[in-house]
Biopython code that builds the backbone (N, CA, C, O; Angstrom):
import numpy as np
from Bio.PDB.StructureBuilder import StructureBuilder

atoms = [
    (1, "UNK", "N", (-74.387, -19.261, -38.326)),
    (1, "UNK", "CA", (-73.610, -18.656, -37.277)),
    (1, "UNK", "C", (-73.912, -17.162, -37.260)),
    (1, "UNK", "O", (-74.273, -16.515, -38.243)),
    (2, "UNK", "N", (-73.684, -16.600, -35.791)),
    (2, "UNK", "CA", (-74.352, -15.098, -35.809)),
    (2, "UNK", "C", (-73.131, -14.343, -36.377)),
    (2, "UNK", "O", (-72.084, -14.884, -36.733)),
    (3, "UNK", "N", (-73.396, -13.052, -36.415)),
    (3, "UNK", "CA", (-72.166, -12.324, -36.647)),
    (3, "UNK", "C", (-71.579, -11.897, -35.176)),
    (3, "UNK", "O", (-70.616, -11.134, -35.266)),
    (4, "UNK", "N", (-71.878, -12.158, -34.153)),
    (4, "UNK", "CA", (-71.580, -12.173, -32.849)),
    (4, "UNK", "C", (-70.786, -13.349, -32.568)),
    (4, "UNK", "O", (-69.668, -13.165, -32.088)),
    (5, "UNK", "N", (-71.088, -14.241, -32.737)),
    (5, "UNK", "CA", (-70.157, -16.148, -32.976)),
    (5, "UNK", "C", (-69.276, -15.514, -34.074)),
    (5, "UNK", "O", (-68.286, -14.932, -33.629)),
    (6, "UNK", "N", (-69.366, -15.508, -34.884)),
    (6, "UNK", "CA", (-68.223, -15.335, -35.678)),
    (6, "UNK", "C", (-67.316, -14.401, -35.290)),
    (6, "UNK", "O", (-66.178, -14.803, -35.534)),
    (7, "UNK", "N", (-67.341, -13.091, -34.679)),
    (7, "UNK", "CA", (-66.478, -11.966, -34.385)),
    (7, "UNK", "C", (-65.558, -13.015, -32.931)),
    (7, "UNK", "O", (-64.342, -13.052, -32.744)),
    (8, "UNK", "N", (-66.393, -13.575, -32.309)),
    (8, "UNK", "CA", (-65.716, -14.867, -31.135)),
    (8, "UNK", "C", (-65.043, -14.871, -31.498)),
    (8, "UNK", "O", (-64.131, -14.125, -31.139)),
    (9, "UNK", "N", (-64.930, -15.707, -32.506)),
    (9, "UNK", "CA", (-64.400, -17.296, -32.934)),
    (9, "UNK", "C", (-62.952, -16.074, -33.695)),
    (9, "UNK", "O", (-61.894, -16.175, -33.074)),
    (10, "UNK", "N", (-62.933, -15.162, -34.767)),
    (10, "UNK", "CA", (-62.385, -14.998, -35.299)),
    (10, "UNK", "C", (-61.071, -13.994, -34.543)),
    (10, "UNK", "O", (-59.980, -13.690, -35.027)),
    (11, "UNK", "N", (-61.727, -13.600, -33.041)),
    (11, "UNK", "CA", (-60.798, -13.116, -31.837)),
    (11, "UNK", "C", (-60.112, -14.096, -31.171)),
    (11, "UNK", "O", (-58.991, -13.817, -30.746)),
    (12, "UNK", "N", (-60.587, -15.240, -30.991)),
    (12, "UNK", "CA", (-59.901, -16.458, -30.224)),
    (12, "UNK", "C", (-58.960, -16.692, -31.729)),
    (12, "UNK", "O", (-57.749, -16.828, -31.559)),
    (13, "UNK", "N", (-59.327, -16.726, -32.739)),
    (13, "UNK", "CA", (-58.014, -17.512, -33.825)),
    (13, "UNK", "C", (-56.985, -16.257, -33.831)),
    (13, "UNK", "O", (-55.885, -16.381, -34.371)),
    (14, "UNK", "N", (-57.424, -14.909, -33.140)),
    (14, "UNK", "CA", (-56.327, -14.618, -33.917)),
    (14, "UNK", "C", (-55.574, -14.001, -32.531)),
    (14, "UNK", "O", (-54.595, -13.260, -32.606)),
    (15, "UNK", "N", (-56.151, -14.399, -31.335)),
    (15, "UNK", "CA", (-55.512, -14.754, -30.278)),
    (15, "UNK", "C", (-54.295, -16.062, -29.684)),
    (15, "UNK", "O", (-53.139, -16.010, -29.264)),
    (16, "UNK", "N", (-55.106, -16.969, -29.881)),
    (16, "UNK", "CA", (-54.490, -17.680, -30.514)),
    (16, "UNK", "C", (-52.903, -18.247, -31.286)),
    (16, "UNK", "O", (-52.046, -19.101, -31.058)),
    (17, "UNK", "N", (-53.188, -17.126, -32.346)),
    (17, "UNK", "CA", (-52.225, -17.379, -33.433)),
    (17, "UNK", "C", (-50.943, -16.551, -32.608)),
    (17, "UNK", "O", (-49.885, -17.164, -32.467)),
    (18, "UNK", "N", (-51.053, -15.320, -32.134)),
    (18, "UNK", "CA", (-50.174, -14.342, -30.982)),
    (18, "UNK", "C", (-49.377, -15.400, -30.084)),
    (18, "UNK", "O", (-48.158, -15.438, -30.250)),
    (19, "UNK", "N", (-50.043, -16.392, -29.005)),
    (19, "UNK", "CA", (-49.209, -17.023, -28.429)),
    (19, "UNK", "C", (-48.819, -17.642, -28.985)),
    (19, "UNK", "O", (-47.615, -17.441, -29.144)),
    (20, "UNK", "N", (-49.569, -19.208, -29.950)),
    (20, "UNK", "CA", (-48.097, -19.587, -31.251)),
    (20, "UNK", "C", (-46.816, -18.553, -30.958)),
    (20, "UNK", "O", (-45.836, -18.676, -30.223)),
    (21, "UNK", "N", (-47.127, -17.783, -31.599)),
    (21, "UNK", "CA", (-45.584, -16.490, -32.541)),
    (21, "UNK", "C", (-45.169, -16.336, -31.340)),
    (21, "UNK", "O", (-43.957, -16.274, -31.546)),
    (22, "UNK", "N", (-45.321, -16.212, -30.059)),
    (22, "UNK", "CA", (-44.889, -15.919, -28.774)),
    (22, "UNK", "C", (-44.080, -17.440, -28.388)),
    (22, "UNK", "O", (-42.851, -17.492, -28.344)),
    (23, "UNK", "N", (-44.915, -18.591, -28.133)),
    (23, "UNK", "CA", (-44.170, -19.724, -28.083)),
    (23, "UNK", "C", (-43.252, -19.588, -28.845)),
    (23, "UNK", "O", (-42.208, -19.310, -28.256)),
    (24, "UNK", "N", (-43.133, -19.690, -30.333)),
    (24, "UNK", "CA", (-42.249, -20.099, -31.139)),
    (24, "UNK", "C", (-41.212, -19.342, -30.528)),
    (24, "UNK", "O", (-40.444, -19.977, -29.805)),
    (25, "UNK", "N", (-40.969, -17.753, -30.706)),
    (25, "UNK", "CA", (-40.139, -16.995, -30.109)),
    (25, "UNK", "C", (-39.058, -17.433, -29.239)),
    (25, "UNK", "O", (-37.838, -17.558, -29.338)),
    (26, "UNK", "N", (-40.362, -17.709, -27.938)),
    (26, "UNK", "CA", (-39.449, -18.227, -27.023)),
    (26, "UNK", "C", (-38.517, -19.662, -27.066)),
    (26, "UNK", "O", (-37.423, -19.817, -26.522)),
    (27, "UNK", "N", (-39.026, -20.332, -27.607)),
    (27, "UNK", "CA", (-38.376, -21.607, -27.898)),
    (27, "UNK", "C", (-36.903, -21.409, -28.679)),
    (27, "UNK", "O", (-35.776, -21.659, -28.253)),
    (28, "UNK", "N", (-37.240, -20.971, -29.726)),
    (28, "UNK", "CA", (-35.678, -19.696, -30.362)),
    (28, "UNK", "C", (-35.004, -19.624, -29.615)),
    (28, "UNK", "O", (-33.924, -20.172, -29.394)),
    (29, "UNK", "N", (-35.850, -18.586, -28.892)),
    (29, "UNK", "CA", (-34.333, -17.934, -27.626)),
    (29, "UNK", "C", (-33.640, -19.384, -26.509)),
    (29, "UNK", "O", (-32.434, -19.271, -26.291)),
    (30, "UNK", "N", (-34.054, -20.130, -26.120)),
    (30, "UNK", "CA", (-33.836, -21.019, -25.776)),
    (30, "UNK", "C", (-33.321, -22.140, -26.358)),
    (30, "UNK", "O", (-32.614, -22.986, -25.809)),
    (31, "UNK", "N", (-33.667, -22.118, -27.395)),
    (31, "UNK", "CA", (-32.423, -22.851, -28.752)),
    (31, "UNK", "C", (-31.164, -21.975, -28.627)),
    (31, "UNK", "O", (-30.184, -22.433, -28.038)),
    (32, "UNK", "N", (-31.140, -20.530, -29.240)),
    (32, "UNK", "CA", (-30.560, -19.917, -29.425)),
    (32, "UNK", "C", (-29.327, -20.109, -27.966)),
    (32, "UNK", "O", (-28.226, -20.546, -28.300)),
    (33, "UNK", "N", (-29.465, -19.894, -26.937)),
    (33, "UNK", "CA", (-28.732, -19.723, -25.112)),
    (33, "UNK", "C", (-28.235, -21.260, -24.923)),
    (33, "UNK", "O", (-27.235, -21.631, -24.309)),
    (34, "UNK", "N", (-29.287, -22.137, -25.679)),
    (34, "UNK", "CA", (-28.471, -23.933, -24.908)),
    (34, "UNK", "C", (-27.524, -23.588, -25.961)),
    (34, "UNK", "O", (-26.553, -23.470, -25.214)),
    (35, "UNK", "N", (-26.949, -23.278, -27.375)),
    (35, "UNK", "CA", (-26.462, -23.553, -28.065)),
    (35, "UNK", "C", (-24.699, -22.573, -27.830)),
    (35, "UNK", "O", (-23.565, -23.038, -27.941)),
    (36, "UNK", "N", (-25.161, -21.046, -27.464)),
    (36, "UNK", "CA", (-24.295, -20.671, -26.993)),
    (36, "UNK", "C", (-23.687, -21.383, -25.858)),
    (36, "UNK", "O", (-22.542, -21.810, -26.002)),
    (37, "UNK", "N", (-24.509, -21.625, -24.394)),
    (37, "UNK", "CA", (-23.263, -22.632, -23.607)),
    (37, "UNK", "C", (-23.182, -23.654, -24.085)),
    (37, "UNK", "O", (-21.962, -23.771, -23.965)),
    (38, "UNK", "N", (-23.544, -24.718, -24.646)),
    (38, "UNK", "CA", (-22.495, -25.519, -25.545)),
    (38, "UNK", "C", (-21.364, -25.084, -26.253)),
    (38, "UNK", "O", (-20.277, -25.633, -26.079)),
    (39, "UNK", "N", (-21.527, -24.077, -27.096)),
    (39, "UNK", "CA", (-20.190, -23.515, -27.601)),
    (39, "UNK", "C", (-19.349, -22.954, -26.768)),
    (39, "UNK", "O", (-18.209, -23.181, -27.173)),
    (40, "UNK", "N", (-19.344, -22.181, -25.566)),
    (40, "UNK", "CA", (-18.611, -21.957, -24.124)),
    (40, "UNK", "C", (-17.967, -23.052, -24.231)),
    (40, "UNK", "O", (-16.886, -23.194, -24.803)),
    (41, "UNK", "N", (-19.005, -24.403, -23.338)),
    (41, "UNK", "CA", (-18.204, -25.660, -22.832)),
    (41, "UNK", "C", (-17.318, -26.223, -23.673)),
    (41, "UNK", "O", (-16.202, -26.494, -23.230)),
    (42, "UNK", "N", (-17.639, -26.504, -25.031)),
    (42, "UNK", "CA", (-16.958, -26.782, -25.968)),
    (42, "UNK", "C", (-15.366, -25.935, -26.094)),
    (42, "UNK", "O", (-14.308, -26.497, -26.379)),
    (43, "UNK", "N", (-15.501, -24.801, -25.868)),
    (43, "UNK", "CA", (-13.962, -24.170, -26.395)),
    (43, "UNK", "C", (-13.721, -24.196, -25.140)),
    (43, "UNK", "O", (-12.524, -24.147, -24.856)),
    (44, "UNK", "N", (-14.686, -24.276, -24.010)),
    (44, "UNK", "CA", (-13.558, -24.327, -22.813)),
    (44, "UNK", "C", (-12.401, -25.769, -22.629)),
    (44, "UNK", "O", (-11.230, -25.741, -22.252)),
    (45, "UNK", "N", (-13.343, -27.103, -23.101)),
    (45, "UNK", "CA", (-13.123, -28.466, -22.868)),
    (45, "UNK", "C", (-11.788, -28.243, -24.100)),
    (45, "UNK", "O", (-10.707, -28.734, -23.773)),
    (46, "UNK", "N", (-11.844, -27.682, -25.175)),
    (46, "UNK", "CA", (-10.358, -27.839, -26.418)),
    (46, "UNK", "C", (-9.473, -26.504, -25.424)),
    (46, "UNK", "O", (-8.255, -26.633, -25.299)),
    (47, "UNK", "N", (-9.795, -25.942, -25.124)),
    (47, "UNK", "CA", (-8.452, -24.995, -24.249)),
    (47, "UNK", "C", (-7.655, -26.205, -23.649)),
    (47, "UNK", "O", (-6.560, -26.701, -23.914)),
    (48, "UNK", "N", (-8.760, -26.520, -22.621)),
    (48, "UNK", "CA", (-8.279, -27.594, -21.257)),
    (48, "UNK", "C", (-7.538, -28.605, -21.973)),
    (48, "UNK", "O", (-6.333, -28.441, -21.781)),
    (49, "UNK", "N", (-7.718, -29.305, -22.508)),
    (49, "UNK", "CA", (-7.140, -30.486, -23.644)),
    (49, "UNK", "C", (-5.765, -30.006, -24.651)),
    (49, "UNK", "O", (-5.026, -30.851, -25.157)),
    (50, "UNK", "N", (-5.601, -28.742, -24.810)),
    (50, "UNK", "CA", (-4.553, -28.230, -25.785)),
    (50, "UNK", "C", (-3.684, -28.044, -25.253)),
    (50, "UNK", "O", (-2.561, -28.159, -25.745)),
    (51, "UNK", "N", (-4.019, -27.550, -23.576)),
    (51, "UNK", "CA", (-2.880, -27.034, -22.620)),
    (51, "UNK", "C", (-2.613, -28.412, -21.768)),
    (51, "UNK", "O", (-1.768, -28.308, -20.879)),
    (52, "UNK", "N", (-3.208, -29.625, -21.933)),
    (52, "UNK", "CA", (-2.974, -30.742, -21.131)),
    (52, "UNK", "C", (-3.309, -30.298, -19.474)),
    (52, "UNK", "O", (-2.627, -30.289, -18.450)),
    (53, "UNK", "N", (-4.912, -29.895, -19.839)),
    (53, "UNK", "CA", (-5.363, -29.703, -18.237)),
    (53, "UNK", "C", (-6.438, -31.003, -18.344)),
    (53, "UNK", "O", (-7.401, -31.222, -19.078)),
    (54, "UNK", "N", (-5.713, -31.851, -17.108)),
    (54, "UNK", "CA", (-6.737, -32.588, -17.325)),
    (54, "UNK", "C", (-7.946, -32.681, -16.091)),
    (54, "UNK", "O", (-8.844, -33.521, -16.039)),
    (55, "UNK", "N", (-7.750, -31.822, -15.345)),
    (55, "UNK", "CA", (-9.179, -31.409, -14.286)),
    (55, "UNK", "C", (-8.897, -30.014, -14.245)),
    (55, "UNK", "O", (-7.936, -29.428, -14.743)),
    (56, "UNK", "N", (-10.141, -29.416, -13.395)),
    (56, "UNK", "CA", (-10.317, -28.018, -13.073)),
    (56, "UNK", "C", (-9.492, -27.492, -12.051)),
    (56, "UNK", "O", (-8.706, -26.546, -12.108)),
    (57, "UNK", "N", (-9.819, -28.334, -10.989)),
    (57, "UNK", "CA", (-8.198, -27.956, -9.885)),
    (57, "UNK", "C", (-7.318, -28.937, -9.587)),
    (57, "UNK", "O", (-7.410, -30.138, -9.335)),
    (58, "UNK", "N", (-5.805, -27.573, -9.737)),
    (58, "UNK", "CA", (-4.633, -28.679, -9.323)),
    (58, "UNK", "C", (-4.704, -29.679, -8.285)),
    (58, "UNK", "O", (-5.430, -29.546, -7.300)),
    (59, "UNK", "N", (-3.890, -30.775, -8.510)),
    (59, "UNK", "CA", (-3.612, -31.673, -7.557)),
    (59, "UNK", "C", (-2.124, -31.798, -6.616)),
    (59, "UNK", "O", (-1.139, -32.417, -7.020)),
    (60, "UNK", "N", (-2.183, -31.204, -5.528)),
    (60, "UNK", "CA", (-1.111, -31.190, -5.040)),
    (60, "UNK", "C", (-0.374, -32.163, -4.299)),
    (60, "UNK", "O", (-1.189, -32.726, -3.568)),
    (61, "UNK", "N", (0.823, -32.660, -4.118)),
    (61, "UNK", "CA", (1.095, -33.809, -3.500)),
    (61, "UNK", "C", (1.340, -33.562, -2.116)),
    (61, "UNK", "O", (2.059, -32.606, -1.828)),
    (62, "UNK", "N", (0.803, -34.350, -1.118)),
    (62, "UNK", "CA", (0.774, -34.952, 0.113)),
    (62, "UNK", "C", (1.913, -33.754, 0.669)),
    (62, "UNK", "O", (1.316, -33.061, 1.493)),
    (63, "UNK", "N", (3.135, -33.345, 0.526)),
    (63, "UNK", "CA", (3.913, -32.366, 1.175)),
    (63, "UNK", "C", (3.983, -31.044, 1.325)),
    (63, "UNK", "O", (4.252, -30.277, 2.250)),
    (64, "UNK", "N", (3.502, -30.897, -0.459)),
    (64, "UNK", "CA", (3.506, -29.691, -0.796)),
    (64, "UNK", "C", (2.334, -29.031, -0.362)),
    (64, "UNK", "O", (2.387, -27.801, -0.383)),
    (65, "UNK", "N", (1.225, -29.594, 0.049)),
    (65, "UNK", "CA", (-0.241, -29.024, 0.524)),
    (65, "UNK", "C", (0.416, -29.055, 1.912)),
    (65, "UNK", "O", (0.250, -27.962, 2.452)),
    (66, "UNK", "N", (0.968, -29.747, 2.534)),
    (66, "UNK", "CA", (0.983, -29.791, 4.320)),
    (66, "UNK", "C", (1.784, -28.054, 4.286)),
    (66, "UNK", "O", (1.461, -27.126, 5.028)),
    (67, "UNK", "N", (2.968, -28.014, 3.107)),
    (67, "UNK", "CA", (3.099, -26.595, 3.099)),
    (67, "UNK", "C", (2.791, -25.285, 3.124)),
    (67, "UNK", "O", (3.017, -24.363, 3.907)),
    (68, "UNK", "N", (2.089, -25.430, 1.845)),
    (68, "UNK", "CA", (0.898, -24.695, 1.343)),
    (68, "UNK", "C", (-0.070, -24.085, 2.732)),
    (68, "UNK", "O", (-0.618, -22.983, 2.758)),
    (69, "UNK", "N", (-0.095, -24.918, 3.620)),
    (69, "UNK", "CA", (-0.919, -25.071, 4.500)),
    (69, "UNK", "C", (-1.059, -24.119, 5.715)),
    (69, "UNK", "O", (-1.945, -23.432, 6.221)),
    (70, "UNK", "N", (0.684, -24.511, 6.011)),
    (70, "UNK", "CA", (0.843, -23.697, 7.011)),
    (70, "UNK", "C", (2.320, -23.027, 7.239)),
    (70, "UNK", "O", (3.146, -23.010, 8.151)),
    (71, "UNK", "N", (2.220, -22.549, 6.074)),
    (71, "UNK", "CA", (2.918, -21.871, 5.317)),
    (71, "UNK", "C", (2.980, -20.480, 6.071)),
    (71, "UNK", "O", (2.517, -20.461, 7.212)),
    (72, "UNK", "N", (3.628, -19.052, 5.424)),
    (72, "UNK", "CA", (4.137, -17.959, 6.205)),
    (72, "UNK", "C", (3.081, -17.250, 6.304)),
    (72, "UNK", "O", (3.506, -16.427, 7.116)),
    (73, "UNK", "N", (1.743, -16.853, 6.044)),
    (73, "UNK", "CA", (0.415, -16.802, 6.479)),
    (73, "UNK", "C", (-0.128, -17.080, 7.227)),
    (73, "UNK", "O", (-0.814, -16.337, 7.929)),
    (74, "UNK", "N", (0.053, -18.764, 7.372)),
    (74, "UNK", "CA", (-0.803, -18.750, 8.759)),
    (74, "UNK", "C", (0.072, -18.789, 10.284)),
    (74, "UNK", "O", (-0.351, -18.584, 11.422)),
    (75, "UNK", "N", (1.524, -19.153, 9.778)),
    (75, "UNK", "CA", (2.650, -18.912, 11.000)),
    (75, "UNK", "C", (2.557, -20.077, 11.891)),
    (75, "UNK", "O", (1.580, -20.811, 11.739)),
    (76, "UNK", "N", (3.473, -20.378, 12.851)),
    (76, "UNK", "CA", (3.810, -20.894, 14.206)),
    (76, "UNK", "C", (2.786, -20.897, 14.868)),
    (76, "UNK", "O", (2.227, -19.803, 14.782)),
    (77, "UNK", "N", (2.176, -21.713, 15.597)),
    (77, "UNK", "CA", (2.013, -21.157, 16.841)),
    (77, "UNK", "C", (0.695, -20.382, 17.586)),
    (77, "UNK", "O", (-0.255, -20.182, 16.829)),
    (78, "UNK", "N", (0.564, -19.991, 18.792)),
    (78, "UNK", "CA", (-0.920, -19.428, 18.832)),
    (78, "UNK", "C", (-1.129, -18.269, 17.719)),
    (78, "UNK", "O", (-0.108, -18.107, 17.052)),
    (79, "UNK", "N", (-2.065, -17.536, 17.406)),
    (79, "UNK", "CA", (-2.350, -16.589, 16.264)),
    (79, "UNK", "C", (-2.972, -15.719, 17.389)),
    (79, "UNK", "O", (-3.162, -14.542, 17.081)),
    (80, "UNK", "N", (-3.338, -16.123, 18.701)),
    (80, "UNK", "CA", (-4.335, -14.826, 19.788)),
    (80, "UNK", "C", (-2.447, -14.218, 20.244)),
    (80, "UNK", "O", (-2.418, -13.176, 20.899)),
    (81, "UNK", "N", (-1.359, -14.722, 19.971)),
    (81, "UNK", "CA", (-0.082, -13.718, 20.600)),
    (81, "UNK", "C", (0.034, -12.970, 19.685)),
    (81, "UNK", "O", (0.076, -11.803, 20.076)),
    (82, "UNK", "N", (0.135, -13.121, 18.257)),
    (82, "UNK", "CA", (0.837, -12.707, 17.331)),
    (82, "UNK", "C", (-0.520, -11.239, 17.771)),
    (82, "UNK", "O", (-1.639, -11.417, 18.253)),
    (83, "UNK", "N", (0.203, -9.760, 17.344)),
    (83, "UNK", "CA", (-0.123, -8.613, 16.799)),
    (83, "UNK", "C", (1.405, -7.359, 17.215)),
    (83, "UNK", "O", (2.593, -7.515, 17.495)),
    (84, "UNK", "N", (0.423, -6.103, 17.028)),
    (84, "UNK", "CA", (1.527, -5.114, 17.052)),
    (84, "UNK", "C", (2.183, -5.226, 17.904)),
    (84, "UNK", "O", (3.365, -5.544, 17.772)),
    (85, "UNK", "N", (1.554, -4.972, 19.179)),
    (85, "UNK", "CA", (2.056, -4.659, 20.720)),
    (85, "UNK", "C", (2.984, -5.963, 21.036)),
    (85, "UNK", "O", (3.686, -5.968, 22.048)),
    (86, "UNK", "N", (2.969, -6.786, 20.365)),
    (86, "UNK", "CA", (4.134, -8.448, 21.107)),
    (86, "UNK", "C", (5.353, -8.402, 19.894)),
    (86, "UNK", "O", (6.316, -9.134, 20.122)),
    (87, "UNK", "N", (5.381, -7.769, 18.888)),
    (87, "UNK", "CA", (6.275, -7.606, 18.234)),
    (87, "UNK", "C", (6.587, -8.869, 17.113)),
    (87, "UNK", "O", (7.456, -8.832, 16.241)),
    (88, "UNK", "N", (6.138, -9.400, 17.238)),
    (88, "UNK", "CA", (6.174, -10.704, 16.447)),
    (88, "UNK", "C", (5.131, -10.801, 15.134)),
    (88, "UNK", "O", (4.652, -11.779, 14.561)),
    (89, "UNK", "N", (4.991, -9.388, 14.915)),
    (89, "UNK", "CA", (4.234, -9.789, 13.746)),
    (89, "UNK", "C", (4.757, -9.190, 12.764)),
    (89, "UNK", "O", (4.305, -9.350, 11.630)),
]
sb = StructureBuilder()
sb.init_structure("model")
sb.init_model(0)
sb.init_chain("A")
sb.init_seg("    ")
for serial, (resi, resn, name, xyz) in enumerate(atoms, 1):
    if name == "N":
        sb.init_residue(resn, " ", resi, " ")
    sb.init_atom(name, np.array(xyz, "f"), 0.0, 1.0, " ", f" {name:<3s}", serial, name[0])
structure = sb.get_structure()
């Protein structure tokens, strides 16, 4: 082998070896981030469970939403009468 082939060969291994240590790295950090949101979801799912939440949003019953609804916000009636000048607001 020349000493020209060999100086190659011994730039590609140690090229090479750089992305390895670069892969590995990254794979880490990506171990490292799935593992943190697992631990998130995890203490979020024992909060939810300790406080007896058993979904993300409330469930309101059939009356109390028709309330909710149209309730003192959205008012009576047309919404193009309601402003300053008609007094009704």
């Amino acid at each position: 082998m020349q000493k020209r082939e060999r100086w190659a060969v011994e730039v590609e291994a140690h090229w090479l070896a750089k992305e390895r240590d670069v892969m590995e790295a990254d794979k880490k950090k990506v171990e490292k981030e799935k593992h943190v949101d697992d631990m998130f979801f995890y203490g979020y799912r024992c909060c939810m469970k300790k406080h007896d939440i058993t979904q993300d949003t409330p469930n309101y019953p059939l009356d109390e939403e028709n309330e909710a609804i149209g309730g003192p916000t959205r008012g009576k009636g047309d919404a193009s009468t309601a402003g300053p000048s008609c007094g009704s607001a």
